[in-house]
C-alpha positions as CSV (number, residue, x, y, z in Angstrom):
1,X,99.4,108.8,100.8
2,X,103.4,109.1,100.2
3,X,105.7,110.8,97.5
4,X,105.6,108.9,95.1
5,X,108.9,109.8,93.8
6,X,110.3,108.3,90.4
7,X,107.6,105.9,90.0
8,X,108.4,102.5,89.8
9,X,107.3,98.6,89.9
10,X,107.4,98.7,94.0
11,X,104.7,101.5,93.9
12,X,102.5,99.3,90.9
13,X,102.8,96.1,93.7
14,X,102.0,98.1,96.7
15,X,98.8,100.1,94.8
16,X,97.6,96.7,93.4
17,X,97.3,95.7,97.0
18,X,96.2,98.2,98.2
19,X,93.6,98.0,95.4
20,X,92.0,94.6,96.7
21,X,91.1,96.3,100.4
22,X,88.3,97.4,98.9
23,X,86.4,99.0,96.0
24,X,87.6,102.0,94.8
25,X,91.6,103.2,95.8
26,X,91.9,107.2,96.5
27,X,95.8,107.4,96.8
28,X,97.5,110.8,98.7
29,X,100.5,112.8,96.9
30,X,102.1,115.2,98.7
31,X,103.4,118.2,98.1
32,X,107.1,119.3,96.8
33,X,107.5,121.2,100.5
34,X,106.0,118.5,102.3
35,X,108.3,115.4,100.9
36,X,111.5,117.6,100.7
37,X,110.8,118.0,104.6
38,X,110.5,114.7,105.6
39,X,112.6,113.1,103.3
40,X,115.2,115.7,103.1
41,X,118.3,116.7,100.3
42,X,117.2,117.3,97.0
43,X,113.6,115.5,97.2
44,X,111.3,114.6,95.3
45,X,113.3,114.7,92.2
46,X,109.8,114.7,90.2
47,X,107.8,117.7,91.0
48,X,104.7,117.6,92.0
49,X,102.1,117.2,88.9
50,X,104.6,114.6,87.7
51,X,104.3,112.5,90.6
52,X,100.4,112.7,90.4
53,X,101.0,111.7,87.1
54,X,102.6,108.7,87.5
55,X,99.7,108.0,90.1
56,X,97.1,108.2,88.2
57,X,98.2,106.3,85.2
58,X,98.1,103.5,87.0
59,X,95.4,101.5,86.5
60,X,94.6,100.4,90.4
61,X,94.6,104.6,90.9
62,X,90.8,105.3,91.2
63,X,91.5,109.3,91.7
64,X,93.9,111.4,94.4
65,X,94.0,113.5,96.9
66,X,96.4,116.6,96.4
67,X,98.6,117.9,99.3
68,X,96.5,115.1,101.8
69,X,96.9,116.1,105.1
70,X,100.3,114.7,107.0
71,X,98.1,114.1,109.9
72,X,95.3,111.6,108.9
73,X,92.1,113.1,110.6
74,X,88.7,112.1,111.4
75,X,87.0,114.9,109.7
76,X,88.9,114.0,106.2
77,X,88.2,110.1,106.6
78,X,84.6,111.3,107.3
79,X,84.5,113.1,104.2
80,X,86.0,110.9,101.6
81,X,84.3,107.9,103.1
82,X,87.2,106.4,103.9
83,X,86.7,102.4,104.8
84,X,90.6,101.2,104.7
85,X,93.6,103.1,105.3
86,X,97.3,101.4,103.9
87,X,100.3,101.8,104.1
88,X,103.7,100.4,102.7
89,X,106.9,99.3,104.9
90,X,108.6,102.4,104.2
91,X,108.2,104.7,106.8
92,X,109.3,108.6,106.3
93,X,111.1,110.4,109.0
94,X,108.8,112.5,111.0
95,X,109.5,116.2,112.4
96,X,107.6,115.4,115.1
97,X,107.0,111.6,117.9
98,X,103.2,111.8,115.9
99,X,102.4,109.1,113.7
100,X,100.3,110.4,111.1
101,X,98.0,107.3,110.9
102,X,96.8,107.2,115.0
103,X,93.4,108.2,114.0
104,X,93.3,105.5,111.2
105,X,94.7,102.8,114.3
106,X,92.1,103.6,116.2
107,X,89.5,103.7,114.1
108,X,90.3,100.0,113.4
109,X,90.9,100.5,110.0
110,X,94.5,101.0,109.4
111,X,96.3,98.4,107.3
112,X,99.8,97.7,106.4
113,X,100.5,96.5,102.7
């Protein structure tokens, strides 16, 4: 998941990657609210539908998720069938001492890309 804001070569890498932990890659994009509240001033400068987009166009995109959850949880991993969980480097600043991938950590399946 992330904000994919102003799409760029960075995102390509880290979705190609992502890509080879498994068969089929089902990518997060979260809301306008959601990334102006974590990453603060006047983000995401793409709204939205743009960002999902730019998301799927790329070719490692299998399909998203819209508004994802900020809180990974059992139930959604459950549903989607959800083997691999990654993440980049970057990490957003969060309202909250949570991190939104504990259930993914201890499932075991949490991966940093």
């Amino acid at each position: 998941d992330g904000g994919w804001d102003m799409f760029h070569a960075g995102h390509v890498a880290f979705l190609r990657e992502a890509a080879a932990l498994g068969d089929f890659l089902l990518v997060g994009v979260h809301s306008d609210a959601v990334v102006n509240r974590h990453r603060g001033c006047n983000f995401p400068l793409l709204n939205q539908q743009e960002r999902v987009l730019s998301v799927l166009a790329c070719r490692h995109t299998g399909d998203v998720v819209i508004d994802p959850p900020w809180y990974l949880t059992r139930e959604m991993i459950a549903a989607l069938n959800i083997a691999v969980v990654a993440h980049g480097t970057t990490q957003d600043r969060n309202m909250d001492d949570r991190d939104p991938y504990e259930v993914a950590r201890q499932m075991g399946i949490f991966s940093t890309v």
